[in-house]
Backbone as CSV, one residue per row, in Angstrom:
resi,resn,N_x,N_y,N_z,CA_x,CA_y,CA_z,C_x,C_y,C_z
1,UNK,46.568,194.944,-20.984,46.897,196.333,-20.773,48.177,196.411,-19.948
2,UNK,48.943,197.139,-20.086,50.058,197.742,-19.925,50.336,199.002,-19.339
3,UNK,50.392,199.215,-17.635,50.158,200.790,-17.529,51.932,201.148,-16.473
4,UNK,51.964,202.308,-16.541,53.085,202.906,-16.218,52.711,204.266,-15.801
5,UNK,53.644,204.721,-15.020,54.075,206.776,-14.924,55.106,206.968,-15.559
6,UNK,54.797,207.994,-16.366,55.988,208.473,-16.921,56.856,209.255,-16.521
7,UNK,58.117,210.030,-17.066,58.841,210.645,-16.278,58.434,212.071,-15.484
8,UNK,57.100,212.668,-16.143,56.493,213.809,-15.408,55.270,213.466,-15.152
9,UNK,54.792,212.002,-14.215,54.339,211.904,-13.260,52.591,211.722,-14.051
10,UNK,53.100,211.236,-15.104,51.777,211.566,-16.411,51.773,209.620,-16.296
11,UNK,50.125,209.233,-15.868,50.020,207.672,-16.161,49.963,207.503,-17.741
12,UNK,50.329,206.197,-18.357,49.918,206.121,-19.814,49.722,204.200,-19.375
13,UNK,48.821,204.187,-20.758,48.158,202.653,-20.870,48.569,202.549,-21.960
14,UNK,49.342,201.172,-22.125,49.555,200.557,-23.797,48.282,199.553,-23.578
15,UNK,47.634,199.707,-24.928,47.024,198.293,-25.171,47.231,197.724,-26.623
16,UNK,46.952,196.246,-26.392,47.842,194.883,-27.254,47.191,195.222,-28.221
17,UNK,47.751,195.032,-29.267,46.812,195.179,-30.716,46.012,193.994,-30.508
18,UNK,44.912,193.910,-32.004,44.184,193.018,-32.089,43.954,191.842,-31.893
19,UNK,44.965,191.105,-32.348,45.178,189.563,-32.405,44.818,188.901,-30.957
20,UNK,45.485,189.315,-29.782,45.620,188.723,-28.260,44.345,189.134,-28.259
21,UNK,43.176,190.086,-27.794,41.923,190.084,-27.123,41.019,188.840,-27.724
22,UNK,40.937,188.613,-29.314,40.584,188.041,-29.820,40.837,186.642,-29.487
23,UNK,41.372,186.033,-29.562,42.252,184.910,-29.373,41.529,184.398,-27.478
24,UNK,42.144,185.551,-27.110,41.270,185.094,-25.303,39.756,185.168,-25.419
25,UNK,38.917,185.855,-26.249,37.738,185.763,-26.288,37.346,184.662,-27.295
26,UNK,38.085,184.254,-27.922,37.684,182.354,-28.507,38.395,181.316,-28.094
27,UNK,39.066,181.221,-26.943,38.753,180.603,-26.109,37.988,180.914,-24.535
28,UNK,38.297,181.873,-23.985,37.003,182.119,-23.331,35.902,181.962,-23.403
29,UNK,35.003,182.221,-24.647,33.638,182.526,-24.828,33.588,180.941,-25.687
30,UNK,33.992,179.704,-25.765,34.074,178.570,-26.150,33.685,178.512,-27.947
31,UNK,34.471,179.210,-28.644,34.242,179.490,-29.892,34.564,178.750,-30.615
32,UNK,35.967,177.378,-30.020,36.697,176.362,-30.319,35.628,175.299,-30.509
33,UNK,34.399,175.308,-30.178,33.187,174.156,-30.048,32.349,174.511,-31.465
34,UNK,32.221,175.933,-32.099,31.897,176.137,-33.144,32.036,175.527,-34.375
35,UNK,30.867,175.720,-35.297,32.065,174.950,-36.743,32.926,175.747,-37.516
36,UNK,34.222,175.550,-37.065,35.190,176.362,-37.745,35.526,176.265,-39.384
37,UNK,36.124,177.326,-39.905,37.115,178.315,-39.102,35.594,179.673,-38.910
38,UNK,36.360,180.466,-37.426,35.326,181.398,-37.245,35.880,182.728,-37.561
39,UNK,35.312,183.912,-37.875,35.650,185.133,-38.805,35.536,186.190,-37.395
40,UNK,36.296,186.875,-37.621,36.225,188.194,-36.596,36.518,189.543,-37.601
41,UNK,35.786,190.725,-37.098,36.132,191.775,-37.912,35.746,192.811,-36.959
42,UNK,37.016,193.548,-36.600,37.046,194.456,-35.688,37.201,195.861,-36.061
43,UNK,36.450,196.308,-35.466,36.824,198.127,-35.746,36.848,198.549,-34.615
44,UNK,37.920,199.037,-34.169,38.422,199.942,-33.053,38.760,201.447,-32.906
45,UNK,38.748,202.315,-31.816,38.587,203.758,-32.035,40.042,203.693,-31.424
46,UNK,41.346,204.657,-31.640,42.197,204.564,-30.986,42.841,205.783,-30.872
47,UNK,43.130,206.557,-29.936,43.823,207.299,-29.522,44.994,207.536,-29.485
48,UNK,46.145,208.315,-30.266,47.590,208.776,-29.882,47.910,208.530,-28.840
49,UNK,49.413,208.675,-28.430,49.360,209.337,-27.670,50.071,210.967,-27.931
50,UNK,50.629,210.971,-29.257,51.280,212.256,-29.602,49.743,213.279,-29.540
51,UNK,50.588,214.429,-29.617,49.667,215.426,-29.385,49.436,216.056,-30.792
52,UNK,47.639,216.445,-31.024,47.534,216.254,-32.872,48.692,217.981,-33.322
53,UNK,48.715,217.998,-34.685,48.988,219.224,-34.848,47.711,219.168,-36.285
54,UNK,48.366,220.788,-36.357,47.373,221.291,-37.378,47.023,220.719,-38.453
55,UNK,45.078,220.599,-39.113,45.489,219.834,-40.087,45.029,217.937,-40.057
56,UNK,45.359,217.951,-38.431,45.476,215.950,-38.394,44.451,215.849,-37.098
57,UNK,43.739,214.914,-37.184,43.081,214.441,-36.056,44.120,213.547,-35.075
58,UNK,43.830,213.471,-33.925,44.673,212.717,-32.482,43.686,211.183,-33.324
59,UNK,42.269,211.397,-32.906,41.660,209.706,-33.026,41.126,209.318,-34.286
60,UNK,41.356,208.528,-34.296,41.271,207.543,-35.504,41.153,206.434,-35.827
61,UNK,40.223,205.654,-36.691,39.670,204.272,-36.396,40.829,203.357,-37.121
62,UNK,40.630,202.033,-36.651,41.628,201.101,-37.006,40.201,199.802,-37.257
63,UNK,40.821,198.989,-38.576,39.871,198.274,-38.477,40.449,197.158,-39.510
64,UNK,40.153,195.414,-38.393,40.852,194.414,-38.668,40.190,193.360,-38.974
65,UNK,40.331,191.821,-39.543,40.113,190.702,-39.798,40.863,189.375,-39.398
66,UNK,40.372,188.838,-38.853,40.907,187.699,-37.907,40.188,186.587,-38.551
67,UNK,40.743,185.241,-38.712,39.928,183.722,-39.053,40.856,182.913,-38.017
68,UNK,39.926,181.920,-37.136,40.790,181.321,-36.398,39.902,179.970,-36.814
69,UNK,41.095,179.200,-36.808,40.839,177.292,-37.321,40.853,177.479,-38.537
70,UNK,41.173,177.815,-39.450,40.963,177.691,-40.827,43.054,177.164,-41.245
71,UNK,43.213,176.502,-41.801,43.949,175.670,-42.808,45.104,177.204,-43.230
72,UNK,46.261,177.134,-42.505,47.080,178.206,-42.906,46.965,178.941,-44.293
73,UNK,47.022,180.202,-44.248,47.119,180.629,-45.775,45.582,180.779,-46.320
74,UNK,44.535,179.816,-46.282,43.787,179.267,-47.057,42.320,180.545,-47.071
75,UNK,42.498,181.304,-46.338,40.874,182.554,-45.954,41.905,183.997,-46.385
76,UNK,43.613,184.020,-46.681,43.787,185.652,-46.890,43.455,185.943,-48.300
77,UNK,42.878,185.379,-49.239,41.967,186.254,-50.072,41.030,186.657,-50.115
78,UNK,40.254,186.412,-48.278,39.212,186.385,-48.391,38.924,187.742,-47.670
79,UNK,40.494,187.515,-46.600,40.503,188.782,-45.851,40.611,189.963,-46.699
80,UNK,41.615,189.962,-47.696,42.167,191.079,-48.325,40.590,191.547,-49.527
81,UNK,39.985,190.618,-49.514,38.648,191.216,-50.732,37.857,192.091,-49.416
82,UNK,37.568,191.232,-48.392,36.980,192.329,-47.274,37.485,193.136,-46.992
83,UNK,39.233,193.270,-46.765,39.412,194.519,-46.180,39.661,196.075,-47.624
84,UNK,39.727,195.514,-48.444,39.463,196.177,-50.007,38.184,196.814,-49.876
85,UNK,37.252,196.067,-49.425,35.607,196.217,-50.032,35.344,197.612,-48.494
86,UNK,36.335,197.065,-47.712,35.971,198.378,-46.464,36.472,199.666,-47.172
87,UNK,37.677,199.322,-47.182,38.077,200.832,-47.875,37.452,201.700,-48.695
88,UNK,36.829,201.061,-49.769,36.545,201.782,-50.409,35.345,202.372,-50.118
89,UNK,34.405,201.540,-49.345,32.975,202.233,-48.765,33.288,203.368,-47.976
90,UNK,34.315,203.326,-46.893,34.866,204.038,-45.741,35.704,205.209,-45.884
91,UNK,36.101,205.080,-47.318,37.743,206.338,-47.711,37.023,207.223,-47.707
């Protein structure tokens, strides 16, 4: 996390997209001892910070796929059939 004041005295928080939390929580949580490669699939709620207008919601879900230890290249068809198979349940 990333926090600041802005120029009218307004705090704001950036936070890291997906990849970094993930990544510290397999090695943190000793996920590297697992039998790899291990699958992550995240859905997150995320907030603007623009202000909504008419018409559009401010929050809105974001939702990702991570494989860590797996053989470069070798799991994104596996990601892209999952993240396909979300959409269409979810649209």
């Amino acid at each position: 996390m990333y926090s600041f004041d802005r120029r009218w005295r307004r705090s704001m928080t950036l936070r890291p997209e997906g990849t970094a939390p993930i990544c510290r929580a397999y090695i943190e949580h000793g996920m590297h001892k697992l039998p790899q490669p291990v699958k992550f699939l995240v859905l997150r709620q995320l907030l603007p910070f623009r202000t909504a207008t008419e018409g559009r919601y401010r929050q809105f879900w974001q939702v990702g796929a991570e494989v860590i230890g797996a053989a470069s290249g070798k799991r994104m068809p596996e990601i892209i059939l999952l993240m396909r198979s979300c959409s269409t349940r979810w649209a």
